[in-house]
C-alpha positions in Angstrom: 90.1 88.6 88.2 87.0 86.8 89.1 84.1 88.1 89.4 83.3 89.2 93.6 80.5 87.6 95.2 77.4 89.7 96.3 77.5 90.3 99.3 75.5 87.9 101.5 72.5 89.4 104.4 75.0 88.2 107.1 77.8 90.4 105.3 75.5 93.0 104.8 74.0 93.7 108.3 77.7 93.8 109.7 78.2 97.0 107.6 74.6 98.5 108.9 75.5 97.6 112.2 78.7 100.3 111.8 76.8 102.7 110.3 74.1 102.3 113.2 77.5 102.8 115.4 78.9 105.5 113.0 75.3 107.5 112.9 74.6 107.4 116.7 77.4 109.8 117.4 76.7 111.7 114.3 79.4 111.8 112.6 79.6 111.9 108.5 81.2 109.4 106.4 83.6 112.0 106.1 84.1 113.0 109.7 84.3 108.9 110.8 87.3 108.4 107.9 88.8 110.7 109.4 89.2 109.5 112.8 90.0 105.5 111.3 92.4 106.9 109.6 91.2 105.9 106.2 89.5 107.1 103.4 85.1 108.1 102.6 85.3 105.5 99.8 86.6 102.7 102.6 84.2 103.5 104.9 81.1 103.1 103.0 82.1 100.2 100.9 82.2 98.3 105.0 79.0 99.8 105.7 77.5 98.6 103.0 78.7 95.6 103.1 80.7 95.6 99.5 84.1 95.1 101.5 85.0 92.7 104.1 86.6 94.4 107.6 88.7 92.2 109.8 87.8 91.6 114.0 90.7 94.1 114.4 89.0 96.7 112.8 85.7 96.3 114.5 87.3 97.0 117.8 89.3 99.9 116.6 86.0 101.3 114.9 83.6 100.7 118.0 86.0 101.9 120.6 86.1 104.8 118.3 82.7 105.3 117.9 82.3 105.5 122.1 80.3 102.2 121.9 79.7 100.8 125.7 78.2 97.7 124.5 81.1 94.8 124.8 78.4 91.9 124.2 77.5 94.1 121.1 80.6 94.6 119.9 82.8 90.7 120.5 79.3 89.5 118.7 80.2 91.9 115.7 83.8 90.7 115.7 82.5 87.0 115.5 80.6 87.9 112.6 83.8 89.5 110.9 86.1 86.7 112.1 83.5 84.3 110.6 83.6 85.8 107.3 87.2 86.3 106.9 87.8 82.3 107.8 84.6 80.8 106.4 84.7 77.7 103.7 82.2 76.9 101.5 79.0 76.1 103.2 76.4 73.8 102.2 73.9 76.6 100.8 76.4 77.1 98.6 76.0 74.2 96.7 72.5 75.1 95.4 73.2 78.9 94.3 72.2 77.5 90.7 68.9 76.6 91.8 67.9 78.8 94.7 67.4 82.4 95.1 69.7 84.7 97.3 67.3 85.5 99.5 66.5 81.2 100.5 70.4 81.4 100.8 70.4 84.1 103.2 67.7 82.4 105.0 69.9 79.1 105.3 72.8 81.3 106.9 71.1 83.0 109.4 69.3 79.7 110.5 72.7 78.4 110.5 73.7 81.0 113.3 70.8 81.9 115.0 70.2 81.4 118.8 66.6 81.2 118.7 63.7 80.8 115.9 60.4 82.2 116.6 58.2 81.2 113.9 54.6 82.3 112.8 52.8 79.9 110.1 49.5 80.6 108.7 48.9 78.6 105.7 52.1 76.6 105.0 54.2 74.1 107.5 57.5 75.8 109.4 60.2 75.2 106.6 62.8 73.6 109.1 59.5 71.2 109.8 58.2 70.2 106.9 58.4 66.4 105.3 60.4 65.5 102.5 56.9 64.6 100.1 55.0 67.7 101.8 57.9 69.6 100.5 57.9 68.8 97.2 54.0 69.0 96.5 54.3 72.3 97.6 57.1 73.5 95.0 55.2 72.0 92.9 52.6 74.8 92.8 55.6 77.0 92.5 55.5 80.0 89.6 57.3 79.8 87.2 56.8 75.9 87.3 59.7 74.5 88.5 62.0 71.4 86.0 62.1 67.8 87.5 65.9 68.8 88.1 64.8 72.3 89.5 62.3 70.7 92.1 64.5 68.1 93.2 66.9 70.4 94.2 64.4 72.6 95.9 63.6 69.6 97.9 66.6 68.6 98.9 67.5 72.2 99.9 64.9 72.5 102.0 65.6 69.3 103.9 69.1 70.0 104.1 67.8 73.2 106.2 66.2 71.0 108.1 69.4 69.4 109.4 70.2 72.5 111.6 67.7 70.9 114.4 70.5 68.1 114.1 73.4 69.7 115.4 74.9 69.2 118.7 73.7 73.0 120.3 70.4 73.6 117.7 68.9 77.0 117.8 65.7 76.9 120.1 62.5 76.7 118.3 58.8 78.0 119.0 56.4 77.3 116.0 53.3 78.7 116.2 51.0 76.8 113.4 47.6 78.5 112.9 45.0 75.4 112.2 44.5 76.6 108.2 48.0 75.0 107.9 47.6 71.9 109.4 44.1 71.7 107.3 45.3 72.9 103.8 46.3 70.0 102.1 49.0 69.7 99.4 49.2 66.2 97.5 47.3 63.4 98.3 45.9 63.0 101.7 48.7 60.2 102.2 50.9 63.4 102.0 49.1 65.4 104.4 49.1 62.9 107.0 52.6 61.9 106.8 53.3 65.4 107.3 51.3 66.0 110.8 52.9 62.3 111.6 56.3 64.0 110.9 55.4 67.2 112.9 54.3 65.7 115.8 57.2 64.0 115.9 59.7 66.8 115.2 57.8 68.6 118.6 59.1 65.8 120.7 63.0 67.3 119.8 63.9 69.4 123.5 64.5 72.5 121.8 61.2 72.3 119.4 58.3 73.7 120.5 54.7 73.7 118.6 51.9 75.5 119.5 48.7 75.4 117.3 46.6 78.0 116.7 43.2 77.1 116.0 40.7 78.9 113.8 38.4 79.3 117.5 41.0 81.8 118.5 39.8 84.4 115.9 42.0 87.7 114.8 45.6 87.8 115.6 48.1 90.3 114.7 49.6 90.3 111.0 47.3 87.2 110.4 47.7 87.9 106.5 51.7 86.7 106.5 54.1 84.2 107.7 56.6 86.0 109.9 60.6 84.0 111.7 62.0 85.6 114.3 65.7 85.2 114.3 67.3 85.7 117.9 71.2 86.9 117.5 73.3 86.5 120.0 72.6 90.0 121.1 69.1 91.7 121.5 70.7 94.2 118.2 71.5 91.4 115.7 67.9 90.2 115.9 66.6 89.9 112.7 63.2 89.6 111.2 62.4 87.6 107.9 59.0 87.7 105.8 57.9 85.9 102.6 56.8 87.7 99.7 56.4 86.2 96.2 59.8 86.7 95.1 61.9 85.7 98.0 62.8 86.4 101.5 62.4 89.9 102.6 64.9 90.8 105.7 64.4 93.7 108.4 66.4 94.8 111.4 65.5 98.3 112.1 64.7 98.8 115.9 61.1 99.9 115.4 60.8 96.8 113.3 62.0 94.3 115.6 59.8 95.9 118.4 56.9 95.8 116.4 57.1 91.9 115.0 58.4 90.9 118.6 55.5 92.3 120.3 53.4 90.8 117.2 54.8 87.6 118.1 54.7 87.9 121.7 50.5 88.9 121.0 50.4 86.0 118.7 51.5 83.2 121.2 49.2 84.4 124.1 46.4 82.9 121.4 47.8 80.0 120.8 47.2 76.2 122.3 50.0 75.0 124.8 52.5 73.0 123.3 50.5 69.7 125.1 47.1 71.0 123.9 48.9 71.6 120.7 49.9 67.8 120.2 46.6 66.6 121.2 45.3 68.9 118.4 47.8 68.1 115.6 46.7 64.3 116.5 43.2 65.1 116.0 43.4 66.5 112.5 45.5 63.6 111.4 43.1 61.6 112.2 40.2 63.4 110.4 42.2 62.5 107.5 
């Protein structure tokens, strides 16, 4: 038999959505087999993400678990339906190359409703230029092969392609000043990149706001932090860099915590006009 996939975030979070369901009425993994009519070892291979579970089976399991929350629960069904009938995806085409956390990353773009982004030092991924991109894997550790960096690259612009679609997420980048200042490649690269991001926050659903270094302290200044919007307040989803991949969090208190960080963040920053006017500025300090 071949070998089964890992499970991806998306997969994942369905399962720890169920046991969020299963826990809130306190009942064991025991206790909820019981009532499904299944068996412990089912139950937690769902929750955990290992096994898939069909739309049906959401239903069944919600209505089981007293859950009142209809919006809640079709938007869990979606996600099962969508793993059940998915194809290959485009991600999939660079597993070789890319990490599974960059994968996961690509996914949830993919379905998300809304992006709230928080930039310190590096452009918004979804934003960034095809050369400004590839100066900055190439300070990547381990060093990346020609190969492996033209892949990244093309990766990352195929992200990109999600501000494309018909019905694109909506997008608030908030940009602190050090990014639009720190300069990877030549300065012909730096500038083609502010060119290409002013002209990315002319799309309708893009909107930058820069946050300048006159603006002082802000919260979690030391990170880069993406706000993923579900389609329902629960399946929000937070996403953090760290030096080997993506880090992913959905816990209440830690979607509270980044939203109100976020929230904090933008009262700081320049107005999306203001912001322009800025962006232009530096560009031409270039």
């Amino acid at each position: 038999m071949p070998a089964r996939k890992p499970p991806t975030e998306r997969q994942r979070r369905l399962g720890a959505e169920l046991r969020k369901m299963r826990e809130h009425v306190g009942l064991s993994l025991t206790e909820a087999a019981a009532i499904h009519r299944t068996d412990r070892t089912t139950v937690s291979n769902i929750e955990s993400g290992r096994f898939g579970v069909s739309t049906d089976r959401v239903r069944v399991w919600a209505a089981n678990y007293t859950c009142p929350d209809a919006d809640y629960v079709d938007a869990l069904a979606e996600m099962a339906r969508e793993r059940r009938t998915s194809t290959t995806e485009w991600w999939d085409e660079y597993r070789d190359v890319v990490v599974a956390g960059l994968l996961d990353l690509a996914e949830m773009e993919h379905h998300a409703v809304a992006l709230q982004a928080v930039q310190i030092t590096h452009m918004p991924g979804l934003l960034q230029h095809e050369d400004y991109a590839r100066a900055l894997f190439a300070e990547a550790m381990p060093p990346l092969t020609p190969d492996g960096l033209d892949r990244m690259v093309a990766f990352r612009v195929a992200r990109s392609r999600v501000l494309d679609r018909s019905q694109p997420p909506e997008c608030t980048f908030i940009i602190h000043e050090a990014a639009l200042r720190m300069r990877f490649g030549s300065k012909q690269t730096s500038k083609r990149q502010l060119d290409h991001l002013l002209k990315q926050s002319e799309r309708e659903q893009v909107t930058v706001r820069v946050l300048p270094f006159a603006a002082g302290g802000f919260p979690h200044a030391g990170s880069s932090t993406l706000y993923v919007r579900g389609p329902v307040a629960q399946l929000d989803t937070v996403q953090i860099d760290i030096p080997t991949g993506a880090v992913f969090l959905h816990a209440e208190s830690h979607l509270a915590n980044y939203r109100a960080m976020v929230d904090r963040t933008g009262q700081r920053a320049l107005s999306p006009e203001r912001s322009r006017d800025f962006i232009h500025d530096v560009a031409q300090q270039l």
